[in-house]
C-alpha positions in Angstrom: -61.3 -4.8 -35.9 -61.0 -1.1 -35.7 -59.0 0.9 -37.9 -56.0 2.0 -36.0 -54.1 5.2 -36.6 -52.1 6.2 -34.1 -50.3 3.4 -32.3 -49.0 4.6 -28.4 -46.0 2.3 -27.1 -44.3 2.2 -23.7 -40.9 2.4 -23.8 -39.3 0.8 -20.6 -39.9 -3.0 -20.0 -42.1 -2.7 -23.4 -39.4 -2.3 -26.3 -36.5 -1.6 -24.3 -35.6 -4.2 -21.6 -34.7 -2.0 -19.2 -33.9 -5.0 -16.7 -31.4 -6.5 -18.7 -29.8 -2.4 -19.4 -30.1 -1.7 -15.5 -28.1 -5.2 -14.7 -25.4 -4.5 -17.3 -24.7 -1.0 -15.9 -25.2 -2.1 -11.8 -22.6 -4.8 -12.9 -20.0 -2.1 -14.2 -20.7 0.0 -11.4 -20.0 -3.2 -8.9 -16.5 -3.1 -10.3 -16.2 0.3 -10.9 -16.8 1.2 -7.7 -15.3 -1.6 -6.1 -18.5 -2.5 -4.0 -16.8 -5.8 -2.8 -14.0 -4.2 -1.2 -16.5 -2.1 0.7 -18.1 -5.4 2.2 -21.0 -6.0 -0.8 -19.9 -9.7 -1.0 -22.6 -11.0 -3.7 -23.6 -8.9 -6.6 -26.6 -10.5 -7.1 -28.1 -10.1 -3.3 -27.2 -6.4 -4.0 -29.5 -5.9 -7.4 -32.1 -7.9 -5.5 -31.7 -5.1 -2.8 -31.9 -2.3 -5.2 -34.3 -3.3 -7.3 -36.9 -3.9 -3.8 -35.8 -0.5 -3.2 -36.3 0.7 -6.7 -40.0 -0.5 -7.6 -40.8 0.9 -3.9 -39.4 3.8 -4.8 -40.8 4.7 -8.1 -44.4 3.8 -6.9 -44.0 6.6 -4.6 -42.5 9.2 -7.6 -45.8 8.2 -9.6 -48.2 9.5 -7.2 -46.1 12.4 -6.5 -44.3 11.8 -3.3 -40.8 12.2 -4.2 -39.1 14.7 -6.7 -36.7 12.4 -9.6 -33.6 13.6 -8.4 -34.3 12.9 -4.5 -35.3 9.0 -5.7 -32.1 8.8 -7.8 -29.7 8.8 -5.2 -31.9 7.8 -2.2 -32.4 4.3 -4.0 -28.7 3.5 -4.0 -28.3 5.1 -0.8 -30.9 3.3 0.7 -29.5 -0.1 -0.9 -25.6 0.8 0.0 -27.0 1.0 4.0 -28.5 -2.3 4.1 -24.8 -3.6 3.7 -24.0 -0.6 6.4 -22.5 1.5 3.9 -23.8 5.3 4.6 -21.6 7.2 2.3 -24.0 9.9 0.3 -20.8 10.6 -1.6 -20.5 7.4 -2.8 -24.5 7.1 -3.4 -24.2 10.1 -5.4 -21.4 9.1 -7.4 -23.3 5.8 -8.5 -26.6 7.5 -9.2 -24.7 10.1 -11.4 -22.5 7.3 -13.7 -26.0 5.2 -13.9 -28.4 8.1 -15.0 -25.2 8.3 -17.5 -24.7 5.0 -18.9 -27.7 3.4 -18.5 -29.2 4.8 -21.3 -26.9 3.9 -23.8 -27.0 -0.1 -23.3 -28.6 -1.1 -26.8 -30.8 -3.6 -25.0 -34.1 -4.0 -27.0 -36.3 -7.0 -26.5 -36.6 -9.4 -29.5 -38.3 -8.6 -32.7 -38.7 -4.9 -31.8 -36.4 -3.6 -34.9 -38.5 -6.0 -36.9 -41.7 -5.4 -35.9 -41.3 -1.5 -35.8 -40.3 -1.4 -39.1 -43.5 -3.4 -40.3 -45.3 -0.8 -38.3 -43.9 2.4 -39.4 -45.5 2.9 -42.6 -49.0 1.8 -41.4 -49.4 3.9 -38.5 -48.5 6.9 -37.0 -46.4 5.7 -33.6 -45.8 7.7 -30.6 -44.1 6.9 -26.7 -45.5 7.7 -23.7 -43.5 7.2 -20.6 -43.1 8.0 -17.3 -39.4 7.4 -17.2 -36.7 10.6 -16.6 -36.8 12.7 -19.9 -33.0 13.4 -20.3 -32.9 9.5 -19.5 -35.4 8.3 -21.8 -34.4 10.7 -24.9 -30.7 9.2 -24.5 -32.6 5.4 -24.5 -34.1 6.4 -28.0 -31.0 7.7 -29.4 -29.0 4.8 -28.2 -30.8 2.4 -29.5 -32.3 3.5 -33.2 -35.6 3.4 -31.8 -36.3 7.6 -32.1 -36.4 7.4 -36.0 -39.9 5.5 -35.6 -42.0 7.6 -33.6 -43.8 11.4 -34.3 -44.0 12.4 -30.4 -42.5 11.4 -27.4 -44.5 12.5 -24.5 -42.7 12.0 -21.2 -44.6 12.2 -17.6 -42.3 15.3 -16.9 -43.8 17.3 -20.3 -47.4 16.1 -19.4 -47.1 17.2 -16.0 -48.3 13.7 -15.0 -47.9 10.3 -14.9 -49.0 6.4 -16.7 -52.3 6.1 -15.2 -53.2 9.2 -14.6 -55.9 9.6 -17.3 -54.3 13.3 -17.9 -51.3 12.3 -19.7 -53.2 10.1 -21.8 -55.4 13.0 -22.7 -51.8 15.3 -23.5 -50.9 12.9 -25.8 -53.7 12.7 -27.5 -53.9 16.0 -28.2 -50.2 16.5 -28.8 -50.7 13.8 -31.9 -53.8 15.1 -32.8 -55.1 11.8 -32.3 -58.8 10.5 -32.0 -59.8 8.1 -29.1 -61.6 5.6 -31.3 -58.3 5.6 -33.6 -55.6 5.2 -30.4 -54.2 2.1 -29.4 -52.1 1.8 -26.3 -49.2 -0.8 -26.2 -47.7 -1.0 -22.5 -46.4 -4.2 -20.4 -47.9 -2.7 -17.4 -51.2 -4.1 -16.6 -52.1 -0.9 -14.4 -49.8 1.7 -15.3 -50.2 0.9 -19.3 -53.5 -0.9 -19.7 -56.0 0.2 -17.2 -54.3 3.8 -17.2 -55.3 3.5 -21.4 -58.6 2.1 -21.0 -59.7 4.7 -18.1 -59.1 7.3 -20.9 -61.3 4.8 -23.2 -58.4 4.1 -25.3 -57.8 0.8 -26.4 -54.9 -1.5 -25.4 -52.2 -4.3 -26.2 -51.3 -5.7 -23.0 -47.7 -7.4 -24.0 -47.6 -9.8 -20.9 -44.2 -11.2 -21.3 -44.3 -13.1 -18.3 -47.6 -14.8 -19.0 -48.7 -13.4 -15.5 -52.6 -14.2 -14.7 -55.1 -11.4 -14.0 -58.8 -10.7 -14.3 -59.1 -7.5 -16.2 -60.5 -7.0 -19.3 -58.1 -5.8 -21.9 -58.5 -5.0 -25.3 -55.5 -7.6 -26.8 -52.8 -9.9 -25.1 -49.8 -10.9 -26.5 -46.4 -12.6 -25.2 -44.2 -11.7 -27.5 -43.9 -7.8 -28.9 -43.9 -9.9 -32.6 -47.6 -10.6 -32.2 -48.3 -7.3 -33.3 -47.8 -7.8 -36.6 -50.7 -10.3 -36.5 -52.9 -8.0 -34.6 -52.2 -5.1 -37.0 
């Protein structure tokens, strides 16, 4: 096995389950906002809704075809009118509390605190993510999780975006990092892993979901724990 130095983690859907924090927050926004008096009749059909719209959405935002504060409201806009609610007030007024409380649900996967802290003093750790920077500082604040890692290298800093091979490059540089010494720990096979290995870095694929593929990946784990018996 090589000798790692510089271990790269994804932060969304990797330590933080950002499914779990989204649901928690579009759940106090349901009542908050009293959704069902407005004619949304089943929360659940409503995050099935905005999370179509979302993943559609932020496809889009990574190849550079919408700015991050157009796609913040326009996906709850766009999921209010498909239960014919046009209200951009109202759009904007959800977009605004759930940039704002998101963030601060302390919803880490399993065995991150542990596995973190039996990384910490063996490698030098670092995030790179394409989530919003105000958003994604609050997440690490939060949740204890910015005490562990040297940089954080957003897609906004880096000018680009997971897997652009350029912000893979950035971060590299900004940790003064070697390729050969770089591993890459995402749960996105092509944002994370082939974004990583394009830039002939190295990668942990942490496929939670045991989803089948064909690509050739460096490890594969299920469970972020695992690490500890990689490294």
């Amino acid at each position: 096995m090589k000798k790692y130095k510089h271990l790269f983690f994804d932060l969304d859907k990797t330590l933080y389950d950002f499914d779990r924090s989204s649901e928690l927050t579009l759940r106090d926004f349901f009542d908050t906002f009293q959704l069902e008096n407005r004619g949304v009749n089943s929360f659940n059909k409503f995050i099935e809704t905005y999370r179509r719209i979302n993943l559609m959405l932020w496809a889009i935002y990574r190849e550079g075809g919408i700015k991050k504060e157009v796609l913040n409201i326009k996906r709850f806009d766009m999921a209010l009118q498909e239960f014919s609610i046009h209200d951009t007030i109202l759009a904007t007024n959800i977009a605004e509390y759930y940039v704002a409380q998101s963030p601060l649900k302390k919803t880490l996967f399993p065995g991150v605190i542990k596995t973190l802290n039996y990384l910490e003093n063996r490698y030098q750790m670092h995030i790179i993510t394409n989530g919003f920077e105000e958003v994604q500082w609050k997440k690490l604040r939060a949740s204890d999780l910015r005490k562990y890692f040297d940089k954080v290298i957003t897609s906004e800093e880096a000018g680009c975006k997971k897997p652009d091979k350029g912000i893979f490059t950035y971060s590299l540089t900004l940790a003064n990092a070697k390729i050969d010494e770089s591993l890459m720990i995402g749960d996105d096979l092509m944002v994370d892993i082939i974004g990583a290995r394009a830039a002939g870095i190295d990668q942990v694929f942490v496929n939670y979901s045991n989803n089948s593929h064909d690509e050739e990946v460096t490890y594969e784990i299920q469970h972020i724990e695992e690490l500890m018996k990689i490294l």
